[in-house]
TORNU-849838 format. One record per residue (C-alpha): residue number from 1; x, y, z; residue in one letter. Coordinates in pm, whole numbers. Layout:
# residues N
<NUM,<X,Y,Z>,"A">
...
This chain:
# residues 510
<1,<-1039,3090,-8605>,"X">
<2,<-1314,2865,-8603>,"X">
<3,<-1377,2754,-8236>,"X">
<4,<-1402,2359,-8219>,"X">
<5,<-1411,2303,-7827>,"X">
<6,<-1775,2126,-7695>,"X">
<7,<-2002,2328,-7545>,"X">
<8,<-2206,2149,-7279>,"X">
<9,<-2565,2149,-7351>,"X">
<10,<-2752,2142,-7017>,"X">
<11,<-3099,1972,-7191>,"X">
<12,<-2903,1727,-7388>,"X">
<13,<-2773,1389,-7261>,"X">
<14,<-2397,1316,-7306>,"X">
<15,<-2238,971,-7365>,"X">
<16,<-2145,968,-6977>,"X">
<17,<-2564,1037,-6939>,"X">
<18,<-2622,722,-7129>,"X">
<19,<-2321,541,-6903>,"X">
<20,<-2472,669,-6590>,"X">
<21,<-2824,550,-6737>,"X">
<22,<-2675,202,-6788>,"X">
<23,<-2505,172,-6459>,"X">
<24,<-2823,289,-6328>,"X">
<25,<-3037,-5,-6433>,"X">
<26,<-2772,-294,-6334>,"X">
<27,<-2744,-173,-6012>,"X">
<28,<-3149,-116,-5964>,"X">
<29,<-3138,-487,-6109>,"X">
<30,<-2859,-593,-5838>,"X">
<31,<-3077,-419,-5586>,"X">
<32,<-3363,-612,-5637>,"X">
<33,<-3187,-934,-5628>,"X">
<34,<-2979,-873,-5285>,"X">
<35,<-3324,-814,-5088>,"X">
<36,<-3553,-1066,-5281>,"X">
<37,<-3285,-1348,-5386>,"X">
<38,<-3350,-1552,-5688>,"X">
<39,<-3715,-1552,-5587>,"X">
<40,<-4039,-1447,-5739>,"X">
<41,<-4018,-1127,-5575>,"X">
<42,<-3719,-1072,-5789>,"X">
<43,<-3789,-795,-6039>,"X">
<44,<-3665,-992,-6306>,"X">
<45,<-3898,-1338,-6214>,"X">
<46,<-4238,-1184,-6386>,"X">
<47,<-4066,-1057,-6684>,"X">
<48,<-3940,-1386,-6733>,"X">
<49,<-4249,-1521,-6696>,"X">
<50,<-4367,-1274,-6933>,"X">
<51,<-4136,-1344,-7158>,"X">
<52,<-4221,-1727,-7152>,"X">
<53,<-4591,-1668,-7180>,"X">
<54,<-4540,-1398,-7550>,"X">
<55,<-4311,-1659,-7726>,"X">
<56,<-4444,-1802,-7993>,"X">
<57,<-4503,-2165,-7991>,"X">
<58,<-4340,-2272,-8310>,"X">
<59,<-4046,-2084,-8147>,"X">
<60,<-4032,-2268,-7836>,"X">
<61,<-4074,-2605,-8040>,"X">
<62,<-3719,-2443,-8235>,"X">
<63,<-3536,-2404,-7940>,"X">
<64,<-3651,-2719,-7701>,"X">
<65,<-3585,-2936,-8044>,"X">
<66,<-3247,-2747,-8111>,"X">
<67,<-3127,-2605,-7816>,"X">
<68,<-3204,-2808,-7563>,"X">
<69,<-3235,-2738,-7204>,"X">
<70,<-2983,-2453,-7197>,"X">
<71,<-3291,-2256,-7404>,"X">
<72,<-3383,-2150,-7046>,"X">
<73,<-3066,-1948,-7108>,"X">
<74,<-3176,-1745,-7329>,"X">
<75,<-3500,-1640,-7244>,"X">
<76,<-3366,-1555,-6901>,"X">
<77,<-3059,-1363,-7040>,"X">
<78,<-3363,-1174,-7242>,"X">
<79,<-3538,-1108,-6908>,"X">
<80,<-3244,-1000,-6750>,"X">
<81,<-3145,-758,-7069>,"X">
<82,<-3528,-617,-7022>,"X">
<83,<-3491,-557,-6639>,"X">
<84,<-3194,-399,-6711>,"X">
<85,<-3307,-137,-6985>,"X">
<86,<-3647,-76,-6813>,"X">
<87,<-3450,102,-6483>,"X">
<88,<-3163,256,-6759>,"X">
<89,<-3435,406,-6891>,"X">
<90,<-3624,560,-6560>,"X">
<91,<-3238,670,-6467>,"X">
<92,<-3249,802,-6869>,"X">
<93,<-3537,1029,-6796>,"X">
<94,<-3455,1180,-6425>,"X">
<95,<-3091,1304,-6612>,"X">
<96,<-3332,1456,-6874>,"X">
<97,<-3526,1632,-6607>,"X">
<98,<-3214,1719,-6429>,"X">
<99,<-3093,1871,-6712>,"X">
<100,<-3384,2053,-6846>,"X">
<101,<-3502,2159,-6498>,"X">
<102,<-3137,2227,-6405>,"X">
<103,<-3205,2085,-6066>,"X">
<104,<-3032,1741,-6004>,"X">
<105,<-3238,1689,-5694>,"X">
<106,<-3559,1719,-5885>,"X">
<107,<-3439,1454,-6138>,"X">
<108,<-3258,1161,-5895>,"X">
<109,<-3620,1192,-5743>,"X">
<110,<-3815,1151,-6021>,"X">
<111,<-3589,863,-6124>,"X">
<112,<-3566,702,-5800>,"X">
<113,<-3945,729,-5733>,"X">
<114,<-4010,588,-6092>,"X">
<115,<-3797,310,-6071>,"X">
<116,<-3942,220,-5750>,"X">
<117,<-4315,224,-5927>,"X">
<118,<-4226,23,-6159>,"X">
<119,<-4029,-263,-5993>,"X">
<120,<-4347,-218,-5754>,"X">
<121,<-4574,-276,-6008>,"X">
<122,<-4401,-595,-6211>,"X">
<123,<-4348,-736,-5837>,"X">
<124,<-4657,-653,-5647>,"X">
<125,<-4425,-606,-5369>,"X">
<126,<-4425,-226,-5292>,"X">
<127,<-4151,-274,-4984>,"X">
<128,<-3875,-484,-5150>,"X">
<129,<-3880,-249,-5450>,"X">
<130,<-3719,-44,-5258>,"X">
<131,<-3442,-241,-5337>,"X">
<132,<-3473,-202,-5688>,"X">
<133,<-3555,202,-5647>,"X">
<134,<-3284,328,-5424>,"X">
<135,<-2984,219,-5656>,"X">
<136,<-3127,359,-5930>,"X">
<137,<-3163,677,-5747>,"X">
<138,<-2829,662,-5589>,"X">
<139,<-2642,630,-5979>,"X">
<140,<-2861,881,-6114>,"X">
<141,<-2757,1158,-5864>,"X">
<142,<-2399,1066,-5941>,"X">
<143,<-2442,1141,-6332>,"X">
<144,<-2641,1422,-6235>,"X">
<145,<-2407,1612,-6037>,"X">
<146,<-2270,1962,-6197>,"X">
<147,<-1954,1884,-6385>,"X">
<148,<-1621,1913,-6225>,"X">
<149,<-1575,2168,-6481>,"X">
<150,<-1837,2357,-6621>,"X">
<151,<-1926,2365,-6987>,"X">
<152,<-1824,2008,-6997>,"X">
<153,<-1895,1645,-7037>,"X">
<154,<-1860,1486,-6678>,"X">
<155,<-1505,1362,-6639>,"X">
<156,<-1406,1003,-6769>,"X">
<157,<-1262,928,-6380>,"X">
<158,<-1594,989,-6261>,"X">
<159,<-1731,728,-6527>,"X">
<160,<-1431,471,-6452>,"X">
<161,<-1499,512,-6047>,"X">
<162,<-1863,483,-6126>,"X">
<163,<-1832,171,-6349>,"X">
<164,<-1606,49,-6085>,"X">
<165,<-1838,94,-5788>,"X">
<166,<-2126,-58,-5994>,"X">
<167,<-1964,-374,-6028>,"X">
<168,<-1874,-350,-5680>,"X">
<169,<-2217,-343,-5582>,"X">
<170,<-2353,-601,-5795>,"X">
<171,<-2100,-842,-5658>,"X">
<172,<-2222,-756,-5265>,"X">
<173,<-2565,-783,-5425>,"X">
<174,<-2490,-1112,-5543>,"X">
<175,<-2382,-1261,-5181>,"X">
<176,<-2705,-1101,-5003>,"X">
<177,<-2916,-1243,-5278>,"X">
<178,<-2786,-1589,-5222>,"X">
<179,<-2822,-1544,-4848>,"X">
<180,<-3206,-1433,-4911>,"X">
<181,<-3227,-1727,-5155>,"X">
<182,<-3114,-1975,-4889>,"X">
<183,<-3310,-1844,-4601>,"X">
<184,<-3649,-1829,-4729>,"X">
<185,<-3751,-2102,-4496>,"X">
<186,<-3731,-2426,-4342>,"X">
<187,<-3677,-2754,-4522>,"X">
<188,<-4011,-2859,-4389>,"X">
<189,<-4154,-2483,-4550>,"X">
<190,<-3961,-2503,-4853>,"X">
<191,<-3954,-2896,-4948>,"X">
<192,<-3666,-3125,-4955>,"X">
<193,<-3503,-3327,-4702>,"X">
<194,<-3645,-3277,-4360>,"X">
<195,<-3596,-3582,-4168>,"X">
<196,<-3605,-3963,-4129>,"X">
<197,<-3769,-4133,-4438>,"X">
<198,<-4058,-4343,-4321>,"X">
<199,<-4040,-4680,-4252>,"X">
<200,<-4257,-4797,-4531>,"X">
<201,<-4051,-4567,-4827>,"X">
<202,<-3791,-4724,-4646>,"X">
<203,<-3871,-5019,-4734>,"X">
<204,<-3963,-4974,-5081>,"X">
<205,<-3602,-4820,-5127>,"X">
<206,<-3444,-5097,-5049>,"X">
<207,<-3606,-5347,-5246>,"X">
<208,<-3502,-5149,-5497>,"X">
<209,<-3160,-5122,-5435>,"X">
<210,<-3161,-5534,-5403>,"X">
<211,<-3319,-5525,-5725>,"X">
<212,<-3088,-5305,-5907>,"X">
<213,<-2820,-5485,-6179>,"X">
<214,<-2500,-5489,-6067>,"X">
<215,<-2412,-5241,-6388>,"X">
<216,<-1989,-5106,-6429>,"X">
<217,<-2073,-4825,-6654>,"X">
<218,<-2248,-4538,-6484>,"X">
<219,<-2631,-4620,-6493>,"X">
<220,<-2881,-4434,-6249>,"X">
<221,<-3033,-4721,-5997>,"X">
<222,<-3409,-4820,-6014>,"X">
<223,<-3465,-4502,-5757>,"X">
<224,<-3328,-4163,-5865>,"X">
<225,<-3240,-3907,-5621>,"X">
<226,<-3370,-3549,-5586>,"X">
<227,<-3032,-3422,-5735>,"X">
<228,<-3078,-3666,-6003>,"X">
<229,<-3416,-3600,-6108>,"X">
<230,<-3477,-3421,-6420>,"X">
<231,<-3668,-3108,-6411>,"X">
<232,<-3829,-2895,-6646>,"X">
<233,<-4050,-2577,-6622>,"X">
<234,<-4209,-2306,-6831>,"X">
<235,<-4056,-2029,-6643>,"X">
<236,<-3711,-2005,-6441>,"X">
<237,<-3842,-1886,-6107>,"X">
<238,<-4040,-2170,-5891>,"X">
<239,<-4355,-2084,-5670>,"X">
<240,<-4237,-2031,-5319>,"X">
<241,<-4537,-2210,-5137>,"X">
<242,<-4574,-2316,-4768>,"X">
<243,<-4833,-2616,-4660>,"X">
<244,<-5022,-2381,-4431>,"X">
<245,<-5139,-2150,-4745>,"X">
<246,<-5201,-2447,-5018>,"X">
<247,<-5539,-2547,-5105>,"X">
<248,<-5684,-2726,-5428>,"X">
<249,<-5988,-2611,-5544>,"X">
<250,<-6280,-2801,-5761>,"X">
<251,<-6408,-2566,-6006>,"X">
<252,<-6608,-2590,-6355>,"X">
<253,<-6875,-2824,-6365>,"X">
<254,<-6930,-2940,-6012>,"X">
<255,<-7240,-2909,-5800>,"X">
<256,<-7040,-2720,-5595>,"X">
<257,<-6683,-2569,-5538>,"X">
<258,<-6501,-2771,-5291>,"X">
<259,<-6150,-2634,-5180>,"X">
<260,<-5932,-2871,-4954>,"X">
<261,<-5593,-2783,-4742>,"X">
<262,<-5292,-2952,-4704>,"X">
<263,<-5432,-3082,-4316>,"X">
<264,<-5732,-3246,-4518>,"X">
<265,<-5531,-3401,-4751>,"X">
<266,<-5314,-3586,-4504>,"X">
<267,<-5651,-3739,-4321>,"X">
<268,<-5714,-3947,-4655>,"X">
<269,<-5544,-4265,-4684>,"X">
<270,<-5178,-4243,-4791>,"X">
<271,<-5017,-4460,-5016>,"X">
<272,<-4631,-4487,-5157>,"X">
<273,<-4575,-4573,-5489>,"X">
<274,<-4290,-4604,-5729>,"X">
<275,<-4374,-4395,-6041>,"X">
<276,<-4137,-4326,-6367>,"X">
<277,<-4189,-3986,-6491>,"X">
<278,<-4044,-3887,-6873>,"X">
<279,<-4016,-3538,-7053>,"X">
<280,<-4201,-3543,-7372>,"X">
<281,<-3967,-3318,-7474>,"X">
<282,<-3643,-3520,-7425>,"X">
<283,<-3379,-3689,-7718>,"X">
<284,<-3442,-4021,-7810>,"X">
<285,<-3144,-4149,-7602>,"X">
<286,<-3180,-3823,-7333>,"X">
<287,<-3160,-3841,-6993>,"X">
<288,<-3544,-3676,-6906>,"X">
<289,<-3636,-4016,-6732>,"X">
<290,<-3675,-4089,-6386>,"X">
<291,<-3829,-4269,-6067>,"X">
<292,<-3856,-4170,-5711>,"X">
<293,<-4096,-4363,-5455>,"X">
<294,<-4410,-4035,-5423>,"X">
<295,<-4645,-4068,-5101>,"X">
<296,<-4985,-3939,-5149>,"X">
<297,<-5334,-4008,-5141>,"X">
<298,<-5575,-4140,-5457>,"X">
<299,<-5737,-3843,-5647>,"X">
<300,<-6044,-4069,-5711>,"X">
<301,<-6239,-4028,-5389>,"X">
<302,<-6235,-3605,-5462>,"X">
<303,<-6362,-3664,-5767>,"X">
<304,<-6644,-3855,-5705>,"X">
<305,<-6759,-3607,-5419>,"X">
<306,<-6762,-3329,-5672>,"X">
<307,<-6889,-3513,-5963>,"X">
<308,<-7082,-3794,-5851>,"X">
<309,<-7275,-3894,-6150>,"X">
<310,<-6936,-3870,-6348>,"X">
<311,<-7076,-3672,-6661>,"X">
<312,<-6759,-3438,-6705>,"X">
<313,<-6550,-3600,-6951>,"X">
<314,<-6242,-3407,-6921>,"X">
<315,<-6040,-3182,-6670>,"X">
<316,<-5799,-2882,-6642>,"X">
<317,<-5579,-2873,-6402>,"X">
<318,<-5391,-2555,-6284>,"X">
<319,<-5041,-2462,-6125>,"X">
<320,<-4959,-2180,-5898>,"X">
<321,<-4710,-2104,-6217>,"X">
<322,<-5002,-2012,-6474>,"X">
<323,<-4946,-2361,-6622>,"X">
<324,<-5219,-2573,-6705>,"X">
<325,<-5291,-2912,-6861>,"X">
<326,<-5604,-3055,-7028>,"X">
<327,<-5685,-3459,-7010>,"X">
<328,<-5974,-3660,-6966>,"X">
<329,<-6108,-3745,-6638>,"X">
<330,<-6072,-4126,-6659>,"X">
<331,<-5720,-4062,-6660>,"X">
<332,<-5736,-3835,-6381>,"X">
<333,<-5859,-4084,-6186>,"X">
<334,<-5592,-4302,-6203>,"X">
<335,<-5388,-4013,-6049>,"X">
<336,<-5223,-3917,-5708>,"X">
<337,<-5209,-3616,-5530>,"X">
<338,<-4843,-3628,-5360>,"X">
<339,<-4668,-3438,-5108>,"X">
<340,<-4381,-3665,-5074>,"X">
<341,<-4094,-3782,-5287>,"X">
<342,<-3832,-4084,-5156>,"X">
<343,<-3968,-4018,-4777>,"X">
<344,<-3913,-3621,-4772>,"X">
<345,<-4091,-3374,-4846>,"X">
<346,<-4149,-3220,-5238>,"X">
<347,<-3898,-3001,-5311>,"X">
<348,<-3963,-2689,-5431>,"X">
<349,<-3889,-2752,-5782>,"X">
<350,<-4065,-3106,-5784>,"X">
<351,<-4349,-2895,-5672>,"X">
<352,<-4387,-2838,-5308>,"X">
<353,<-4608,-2845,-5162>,"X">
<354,<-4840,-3091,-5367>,"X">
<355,<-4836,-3219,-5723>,"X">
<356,<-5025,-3454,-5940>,"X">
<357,<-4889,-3740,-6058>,"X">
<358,<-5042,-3905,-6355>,"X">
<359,<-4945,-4328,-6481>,"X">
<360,<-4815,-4396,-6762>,"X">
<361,<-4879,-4071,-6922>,"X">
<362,<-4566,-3788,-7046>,"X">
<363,<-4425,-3539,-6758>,"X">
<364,<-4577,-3267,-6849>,"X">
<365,<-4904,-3394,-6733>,"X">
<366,<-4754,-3462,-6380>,"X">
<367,<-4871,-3090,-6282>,"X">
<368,<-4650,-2943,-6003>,"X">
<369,<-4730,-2668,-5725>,"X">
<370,<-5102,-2780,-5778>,"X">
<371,<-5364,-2516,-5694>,"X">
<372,<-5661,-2597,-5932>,"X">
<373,<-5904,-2885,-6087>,"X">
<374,<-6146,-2713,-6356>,"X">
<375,<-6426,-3015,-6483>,"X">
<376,<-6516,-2954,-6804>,"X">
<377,<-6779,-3069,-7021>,"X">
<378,<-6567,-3024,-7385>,"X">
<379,<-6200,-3066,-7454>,"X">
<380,<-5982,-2744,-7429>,"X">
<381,<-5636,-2707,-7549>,"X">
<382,<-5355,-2724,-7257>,"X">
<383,<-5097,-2501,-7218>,"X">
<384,<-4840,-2718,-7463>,"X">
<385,<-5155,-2805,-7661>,"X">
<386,<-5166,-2425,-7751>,"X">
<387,<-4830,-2443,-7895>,"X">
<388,<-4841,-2713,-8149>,"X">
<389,<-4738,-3009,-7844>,"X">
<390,<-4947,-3342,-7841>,"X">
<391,<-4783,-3470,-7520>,"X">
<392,<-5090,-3541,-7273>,"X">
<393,<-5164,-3912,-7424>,"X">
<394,<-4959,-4196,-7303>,"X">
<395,<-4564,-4250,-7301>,"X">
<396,<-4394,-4387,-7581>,"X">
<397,<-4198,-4734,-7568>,"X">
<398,<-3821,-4666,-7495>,"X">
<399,<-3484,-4843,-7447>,"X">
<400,<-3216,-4637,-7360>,"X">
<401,<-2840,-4693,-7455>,"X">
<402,<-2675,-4482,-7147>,"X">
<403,<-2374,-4698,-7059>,"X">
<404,<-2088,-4927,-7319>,"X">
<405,<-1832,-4985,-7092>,"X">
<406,<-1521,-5245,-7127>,"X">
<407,<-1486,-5464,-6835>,"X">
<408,<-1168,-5583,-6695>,"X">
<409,<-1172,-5964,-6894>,"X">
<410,<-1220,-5760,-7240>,"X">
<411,<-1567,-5814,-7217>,"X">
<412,<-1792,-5507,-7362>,"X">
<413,<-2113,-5429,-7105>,"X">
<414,<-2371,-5226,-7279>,"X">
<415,<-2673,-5104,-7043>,"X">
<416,<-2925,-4883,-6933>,"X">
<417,<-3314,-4830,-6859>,"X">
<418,<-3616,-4903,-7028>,"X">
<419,<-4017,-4762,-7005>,"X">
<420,<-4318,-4784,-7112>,"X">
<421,<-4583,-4636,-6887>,"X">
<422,<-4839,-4873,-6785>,"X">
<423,<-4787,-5110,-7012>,"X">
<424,<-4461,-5237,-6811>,"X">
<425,<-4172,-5392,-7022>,"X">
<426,<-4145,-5730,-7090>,"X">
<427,<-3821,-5780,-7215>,"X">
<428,<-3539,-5534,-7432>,"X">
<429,<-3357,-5712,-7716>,"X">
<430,<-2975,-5598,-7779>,"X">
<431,<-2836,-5612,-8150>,"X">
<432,<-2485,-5577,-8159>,"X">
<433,<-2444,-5600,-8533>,"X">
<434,<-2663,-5394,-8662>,"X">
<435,<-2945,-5514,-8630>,"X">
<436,<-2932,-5856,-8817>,"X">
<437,<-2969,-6075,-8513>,"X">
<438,<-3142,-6023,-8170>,"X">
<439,<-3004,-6141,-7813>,"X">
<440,<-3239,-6070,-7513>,"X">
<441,<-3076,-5847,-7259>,"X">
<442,<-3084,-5904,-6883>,"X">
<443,<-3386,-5724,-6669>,"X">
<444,<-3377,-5617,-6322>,"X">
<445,<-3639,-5753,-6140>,"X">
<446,<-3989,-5539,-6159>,"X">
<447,<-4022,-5317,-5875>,"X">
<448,<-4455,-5292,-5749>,"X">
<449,<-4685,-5046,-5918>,"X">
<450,<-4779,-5026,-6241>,"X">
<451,<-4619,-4712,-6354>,"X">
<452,<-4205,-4836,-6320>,"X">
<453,<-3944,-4852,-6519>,"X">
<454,<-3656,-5126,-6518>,"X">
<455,<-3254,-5163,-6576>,"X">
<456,<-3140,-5373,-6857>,"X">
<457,<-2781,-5489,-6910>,"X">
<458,<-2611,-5748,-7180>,"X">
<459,<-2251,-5857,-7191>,"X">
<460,<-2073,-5954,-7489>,"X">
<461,<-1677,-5999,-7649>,"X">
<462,<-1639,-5761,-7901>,"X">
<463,<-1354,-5803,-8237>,"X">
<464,<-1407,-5515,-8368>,"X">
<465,<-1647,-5190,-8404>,"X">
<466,<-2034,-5271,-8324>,"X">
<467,<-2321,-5099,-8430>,"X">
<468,<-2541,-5137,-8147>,"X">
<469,<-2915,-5146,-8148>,"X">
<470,<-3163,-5192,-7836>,"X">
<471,<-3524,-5209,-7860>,"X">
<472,<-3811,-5285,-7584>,"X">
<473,<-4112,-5491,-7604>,"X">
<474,<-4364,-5398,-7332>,"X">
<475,<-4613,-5565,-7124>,"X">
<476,<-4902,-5590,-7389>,"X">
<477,<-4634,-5770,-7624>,"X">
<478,<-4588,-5493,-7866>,"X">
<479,<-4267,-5397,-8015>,"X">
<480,<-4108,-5038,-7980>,"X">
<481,<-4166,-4861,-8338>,"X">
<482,<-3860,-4834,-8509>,"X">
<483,<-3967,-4526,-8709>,"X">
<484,<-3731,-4250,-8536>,"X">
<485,<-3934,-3911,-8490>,"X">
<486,<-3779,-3625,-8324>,"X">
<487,<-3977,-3498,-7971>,"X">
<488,<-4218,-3269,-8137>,"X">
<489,<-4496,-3301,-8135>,"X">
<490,<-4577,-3600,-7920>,"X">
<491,<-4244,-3744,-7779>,"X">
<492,<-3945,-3906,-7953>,"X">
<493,<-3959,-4260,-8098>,"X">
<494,<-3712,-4498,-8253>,"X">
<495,<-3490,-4792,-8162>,"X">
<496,<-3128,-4613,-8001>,"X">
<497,<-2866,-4703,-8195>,"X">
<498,<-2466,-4678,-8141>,"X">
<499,<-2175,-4752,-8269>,"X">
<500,<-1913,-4918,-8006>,"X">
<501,<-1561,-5007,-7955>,"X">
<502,<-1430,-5198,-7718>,"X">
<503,<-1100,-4991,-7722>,"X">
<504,<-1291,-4672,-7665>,"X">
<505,<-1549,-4739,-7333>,"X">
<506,<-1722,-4486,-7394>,"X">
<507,<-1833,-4554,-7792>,"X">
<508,<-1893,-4258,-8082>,"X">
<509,<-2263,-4163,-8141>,"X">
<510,<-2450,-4299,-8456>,"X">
């Protein structure tokens, strides 16, 4: 009789092996998290980073065209699915050494030890990869224990328990990683709201609340609060700065490097200013624009200490992220180094502890967790620049359709905000049929600074369906192009159009 029963081959991994492996890596993963948080210690934050840096840019135009914001998704489910399979595979090769060796002990060593090198070496932090190392060690001796009965697979109990106690873990992983996340420092060390807003932000803040339309559908006011505040980054995983460490440093073509802290910054004068920032990588109609009241000091002065005769024509300027954006240094010195945002401190994601902020020109060029200035005698390609972007020149001219909303006499209100950099707006025009006739819309009063957006509203009676078209005319007197052109390469144009009904508030997209 032909004997069919499975022999257990000591050298060769099972199915359960390649469980155990698996297990291995999401609780090394879980590990990491629970002592580092959702930090950049965080064995998964530089493989994200990674990840961001080796995509391809007519792949990253794809997905911020197509996908959208939730792109981030994906790149971080990637990093996570690398993290993952790096430690499954150090677990992979102690069970091999178990087996061939025939000494568990020798391979939950080798695996443990090799798992902590690596998280080590992606996170520069030798200590909390420990966290990373010991799980990983701990689910590797469990699938290399001797059988329960010998000659054979280990049992599929052991694998259920084991699945079970995995996901156990990575849930009490979880809760210390949010507790890590959440107690890396003080407001004041972190960013955010720390206090009393000064009197003069104050101020500012309330003029323009008293300037503000009084608007039924639901339009953001003139100031836009830190929860409000669009934000967009190359990588998931902000630099965790504190004041006491920052410095900005003049590099390239300067008579000499000059490196200032965060004390010598706040002995220059300080101004507060409203400024309107927008993504050049937003929807026509998208919500990537916003204004907060920034306190700061002038970049100017600096630059005329460490380039006095002015011959550099252009700069690069550098983020503690690896980002880094190329423009020339007349527009740079327009710009303001800030450390505050509506009276508070920067938070973190807004780019604590300073950023630059620069009028009238596309977010991206508003470079957060600042840490260098690089003069440069010829033009060099940013970091969007290197991926096909033209976003560094000045903002496009935009009205935005955010709010139709029927009133309580019958009356349709259609509103919302409108930009244009430096340029300021002068008035928006409202079509409601089309486009065949024009009505001016009513404008919120302009707030100071040069660099501000402002609310427009118009009221009308509707019959019947409208096809709704708003357009801006800035400060110079030049109409908003009506050519539509997606965000890529250098920022969406177009008039918004949208088709309303006044028994439906909240209209149907054109």
């Amino acid at each position: 009789m032909t004997d069919t029963i499975t022999r257990y081959v000591p050298d060769q991994l099972t199915r359960s092996d390649l469980l155990f492996a698996l297990l291995s890596g999401l609780v090394g993963v879980a590990g990491s998290y629970a002592v580092a948080g959702y930090t950049r210690q965080f064995v998964v934050a530089p493989i994200d980073a990674l990840v961001v840096r080796a995509t391809p840019g007519p792949v990253v135009a794809f997905m911020i065209e197509n996908v959208g914001e939730q792109g981030h998704l994906l790149h971080i489910a990637l990093s996570f699915a690398i993290a993952v399979g790096v430690l499954a595979g150090t677990a992979t090769v102690g069970l091999l050494v178990a087996r061939r060796t025939e000494r568990p002990v020798a391979g939950v060593l080798f695996a443990g030890l090799l798992a902590w090198g690596i998280v080590a070496a992606i996170t520069l932090e030798p200590l909390l990869a420990l966290g990373g190392g010991l799980p990983v060690a701990l689910f590797t001796a469990v699938g290399a224990a001797p059988a329960a009965t010998p000659g054979h697979d280990p049992s599929r109990r052991r694998a259920l328990v084991s699945g079970a106690s995995a996901l156990g873990f990575v849930a009490v992983a979880a809760g210390f990683g949010r507790l890590v996340s959440g107690g890396s420092g003080s407001a004041a060390e972190s960013g955010g709201e720390d206090g009393e807003v000064d009197e003069e932000v104050a101020t500012l803040m309330t003029e323009a609340e008293d300037n503000s339309l009084d608007i039924e559908g639901d339009v953001p006011g003139l100031v836009s609060t830190f929860e409000e505040f669009y934000n967009v980054d190359i990588a998931e995983f902000d630099p965790d700065l504190s004041a006491e460490d920052w410095s900005l440093t003049f590099t390239g073509e300067v008579g000499e490097e000059r490196e200032i802290n965060f004390e010598d910054l706040h002995e220059m004068p300080t101004e507060r200013r409203f400024v309107t920032l927008r993504c050049v990588g937003e929807d026509l109609n998208g919500h990537k624009l916003d204004t907060a009241v920034w306190t700061g000091t002038p970049i100017e002065p600096l630059l005329e200490e460490v380039d006095p005769g002015g011959e550099c024509g252009c700069a690069m300027v550098r983020a503690e992220d690896d980002y880094f954006v190329q423009f020339p240094v007349e527009a740079l010195e327009d710009g303001f180094l800030a450390w505050g945002m509506n009276g508070q401190s920067l938070p973190q994601s807004h780019g604590y502890p300073v950023r630059v902020l620069i009028p009238g020109h596309w977010g991206e060029t508003n470079v957060k967790w600042l840490s260098e200035i690089e003069l440069l005698e010829e033009e060099m390609d940013g970091y969007w620049e290197e991926r096909g972007w033209h976003g560094t020149g000045p903002v496009n001219t935009v009205a935005k359709l955010w709010s139709d909303t029927t009133l309580e006499n019958g009356n349709m209100e259609l509103a919302g905000h409108a930009y244009a950099g430096t340029r300021g707006i002068e008035r928006v025009e409202v079509s409601t049929n089309g486009g065949n006739t024009w009505t001016d819309a009513e404008l919120s009063e302009p707030l100071p600074g040069e660099d501000v957006w402002r609310q427009w509203r118009h009221e009308f009676e509707p019959d019947e369906s409208h096809d709704v078209v708003v357009r801006a005319i800035d400060g110079e007197g030049a109409l908003q192009p009506q050519e539509e052109s997606g965000s890529f390469p250098s920022g969406a144009s177009g008039w918004v159009s949208k088709t309303v009904n006044p028994m439906d508030s909240m209209g149907e997209s054109a």
